[in-house]
N, C-alpha and C positions, 0 to 999 in steps of 0.2 A: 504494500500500500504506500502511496506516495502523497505530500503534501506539497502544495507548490508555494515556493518561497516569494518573498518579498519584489524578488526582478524580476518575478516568472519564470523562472526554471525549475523545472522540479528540483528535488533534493538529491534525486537518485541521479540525475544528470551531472550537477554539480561534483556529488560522488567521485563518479565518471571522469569529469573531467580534474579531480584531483590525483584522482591513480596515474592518469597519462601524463597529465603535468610531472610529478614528482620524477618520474622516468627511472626509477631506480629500486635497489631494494627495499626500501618504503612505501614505495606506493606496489611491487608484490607481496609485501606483509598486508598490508591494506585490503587491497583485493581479496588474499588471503583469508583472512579475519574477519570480509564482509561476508564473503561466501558460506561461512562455517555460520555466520547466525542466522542467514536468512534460511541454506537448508533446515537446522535445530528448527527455526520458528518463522515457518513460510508468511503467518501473517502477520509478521513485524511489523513497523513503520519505521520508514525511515527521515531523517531529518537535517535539517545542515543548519547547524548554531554557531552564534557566536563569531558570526566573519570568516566561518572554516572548520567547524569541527564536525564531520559525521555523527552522528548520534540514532542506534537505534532503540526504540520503544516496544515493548507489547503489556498495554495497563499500567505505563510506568515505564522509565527509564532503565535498560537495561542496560548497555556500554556504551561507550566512546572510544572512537579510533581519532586520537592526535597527532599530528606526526611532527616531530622535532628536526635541528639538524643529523643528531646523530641517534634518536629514538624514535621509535612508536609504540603512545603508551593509548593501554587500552583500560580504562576507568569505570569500575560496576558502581554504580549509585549505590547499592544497600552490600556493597562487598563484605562488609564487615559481621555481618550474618549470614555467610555463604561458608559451607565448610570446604574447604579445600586441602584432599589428602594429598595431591601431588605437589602442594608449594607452589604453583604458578605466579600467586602474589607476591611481586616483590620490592613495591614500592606504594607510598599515602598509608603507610601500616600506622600511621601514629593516630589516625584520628577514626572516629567511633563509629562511623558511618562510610565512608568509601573507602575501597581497596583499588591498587591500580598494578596491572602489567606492564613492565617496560621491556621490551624487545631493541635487541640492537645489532648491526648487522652482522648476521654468520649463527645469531641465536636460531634453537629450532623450537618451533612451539606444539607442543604436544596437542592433538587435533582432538584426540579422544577426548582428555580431561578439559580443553576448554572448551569443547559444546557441553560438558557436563555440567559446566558454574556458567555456560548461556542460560541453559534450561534450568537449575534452580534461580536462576534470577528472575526469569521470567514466571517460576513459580510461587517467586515472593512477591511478585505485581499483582497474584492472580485475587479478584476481589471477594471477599467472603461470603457466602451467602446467607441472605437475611432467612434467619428463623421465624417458620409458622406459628400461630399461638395454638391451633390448635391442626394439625397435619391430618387430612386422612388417614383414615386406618390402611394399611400396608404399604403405603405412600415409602418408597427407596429418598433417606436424605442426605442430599450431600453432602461430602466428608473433601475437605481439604488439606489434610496433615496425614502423614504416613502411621501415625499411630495403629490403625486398622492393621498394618501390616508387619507390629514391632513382633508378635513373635517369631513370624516366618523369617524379619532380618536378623531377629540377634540367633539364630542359630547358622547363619551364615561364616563359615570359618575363615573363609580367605579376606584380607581386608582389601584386596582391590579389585574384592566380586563387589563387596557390599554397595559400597560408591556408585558404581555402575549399576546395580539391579534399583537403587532408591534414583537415581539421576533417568532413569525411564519412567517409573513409578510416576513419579513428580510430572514428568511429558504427559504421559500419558491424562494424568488428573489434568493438567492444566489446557491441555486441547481439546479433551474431550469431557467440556466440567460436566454433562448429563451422566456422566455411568458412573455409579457407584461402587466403590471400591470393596472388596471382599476377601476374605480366606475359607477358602473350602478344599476339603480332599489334600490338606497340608499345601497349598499352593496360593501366592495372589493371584487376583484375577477381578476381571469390570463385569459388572452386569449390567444389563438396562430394564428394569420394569420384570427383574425374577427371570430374564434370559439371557445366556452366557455370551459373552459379545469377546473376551479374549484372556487368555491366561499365560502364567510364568514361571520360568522354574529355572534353576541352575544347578550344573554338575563341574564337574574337575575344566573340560575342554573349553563349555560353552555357558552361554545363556539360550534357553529356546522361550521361545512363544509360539501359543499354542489358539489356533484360531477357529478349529474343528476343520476335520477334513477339506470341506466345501470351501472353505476359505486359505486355500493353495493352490490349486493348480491353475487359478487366474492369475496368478503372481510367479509361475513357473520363473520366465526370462528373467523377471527385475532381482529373485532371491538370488541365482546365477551369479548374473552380472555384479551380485553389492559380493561375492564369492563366498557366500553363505549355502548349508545344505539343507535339505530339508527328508522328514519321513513324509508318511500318510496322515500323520495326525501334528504335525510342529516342523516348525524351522529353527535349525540350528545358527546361532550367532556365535564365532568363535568370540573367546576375548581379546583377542591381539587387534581384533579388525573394529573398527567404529561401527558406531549403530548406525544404520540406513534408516534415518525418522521419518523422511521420505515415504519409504518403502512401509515400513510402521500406519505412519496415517494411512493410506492406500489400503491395508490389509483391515483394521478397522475401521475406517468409511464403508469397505464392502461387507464387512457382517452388519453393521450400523442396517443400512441399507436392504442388505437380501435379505433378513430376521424383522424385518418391520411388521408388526401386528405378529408376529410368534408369539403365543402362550407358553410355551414351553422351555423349560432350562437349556434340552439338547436342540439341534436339528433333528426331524423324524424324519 
C-alpha cells in the first residue's frame, strides 16, 4: 500500500529512487531490507519521512531504513520489547523504547532472524480486540498473546526452534486476526468457527504445517521452489531455510476459502 507524499510521488517511488541514487552497497542493503519486510508483511505501508527516510508501517510503525555515509541503520519503534535471541541489535540500546540495527559495508545480515523481529513488530502494532459484555454462547474469542500456546512452547528443547515456531505463531495471529488460536492433539493450530483451518509441529530436521491433505497439492510448485518437502498430510520446513510467508498466507487463504460454511472440524 502506498501513500502519496507531499510532491506527488508516491513513497515507494521515492524509495526507488533512493536505492538507484545511492548506487552502492547501501542502497543493496536497502533494497535488501525493503524486500524482506514487504515479503514478512505484504500489507505494509510504506512511507518517506523526514526529507529521506523510508519508513515502513503495519498498525504502527514498524522500521526504518537510514542510510548514512558509512551505515545503514534500521530503527524498530517498540524494539525494546522485541526479544531478540540472535543479537541483531546493536545500536539506540540505551533508551527504553527503540532498538536500532547498524549495518556497515561487508556486514551480513541474517534474513531468517530479521523477518522474525519484522513480524513480532508488526505483532506489537497488532490492535486488541475490544471485549463483548456479554458474547454469545460458543462464540471463538480472540486471543492475541501466545499464552494459549505456552505449554506446547516450553516443552520445546532446542532454543533456536522456539524463536522460530512463536515468530510464525505471532504471523500467523497477526494476518489472520479471525482464527482462533488452539492446542489440541498436543499440537498449535487456528480454527475458525470449531473448523480446522491449519496446524504445527516441530521435530529435530524441520518445522511442518499441517493444512489437511486438500490443502497441498495446489501449492505443489510454490512448496518446490521455496525447496521445502512435503507428505500427504504436511509440508516440511527445514530450519536452515527461511519461512516462505508468502507461501504460508497462500496455503491458508485456501483452507480460509474452500472450508467456508464447513460444520465440521475435518474435511469429509
Amino acid at each position: 500500500m502506498d501513500v502519496t507524499s507531499a510532491d506527488g510521488f508516491p513513497p515507494s517511488q521515492h524509495i526507488d529512487m533512493r536505492i538507484a541514487e545511492l548506487g552502492d552497497w547501501r542502497g543493496e542493503t536497502l533494497a535488501q531490507v525493503r524486500g524482506l519486510i514487504l515479503r514478512a508483511l505484504p500489507s505494509a505501508t510504506e512511507e518517506w519521512k523526514w526529507r529521506g527516510v523510508p519508513v515502513w508501517y503495519q498498525d504502527g510503525m514498524v522500521c526504518t531504513g537510514e542510510t548514512y555515509q558509512d551505515t545503514v541503520k534500521l530503527t524498530f519503534a517498540k524494539g525494546a520489547q522485541l526479544e531478540d535471541p540472535h543479537r541483531l541489535f546493536n545500536a539506540s540500546m540505551e533508551g527504553s523504547a527503540r532498538r536500532a540495527i547498524d549495518l556497515r559495508q561487508g556486514d551480513k545480515l541474517d534474513e531468517t532472524a530479521f523477518t522474525d523481529l519484522v513480524l513480532a513488530a508488526a505483532a506489537l502494532n497488532t490492535p486488541k480486540p475490544k471485549s463483548a459484555r456479554k458474547p454469545p454462547a460458543k462464540k471463538e474469542s480472540p486471543v492475541t498473546s501466545l499464552d494459549v500456546f505456552s505449554p506446547y512452547l516450553d516443552g520445546i528443547d532446542q532454543v533456536t526452534q522456539r524463536p522460530r515456531m512463536e515468530a510464525v505463531l505471532r504471523w500467523v495471529m497477526a494476518t489472520f486476526p479471525q482464527l482462533t488460536p488452539r492446542i489440541a492433539w498436543n499440537q498449535p493450530m487456528f480454527t475458525l468457527h470449531g473448523t480446522f483451518i491449519i496446524g504445527f509441529s516441530v521435530s529435530k530436521g524441520h518445522m511442518a504445517l499441517s493444512p489437511e491433505a486438500a490443502g497441498i497439492p495446489p501449492f505443489h510448485g510454490d512448496i518446490l521452489n521455496a525447496g521445502y518437502s512435503y507428505t500427504k498430510q504436511l509440508v516440511r520446513l527445514p530450519w536452515a531455510l527461511p519461512v516462505d510467508y508468502g507461501l504460508l498466507e497462500k496455503i491458508i487463504s485456501f483452507n480460509l476459502e474452500d472450508k467456508a460454511g464447513c460444520t465440521t472440524f475435518w474435511r469429509k
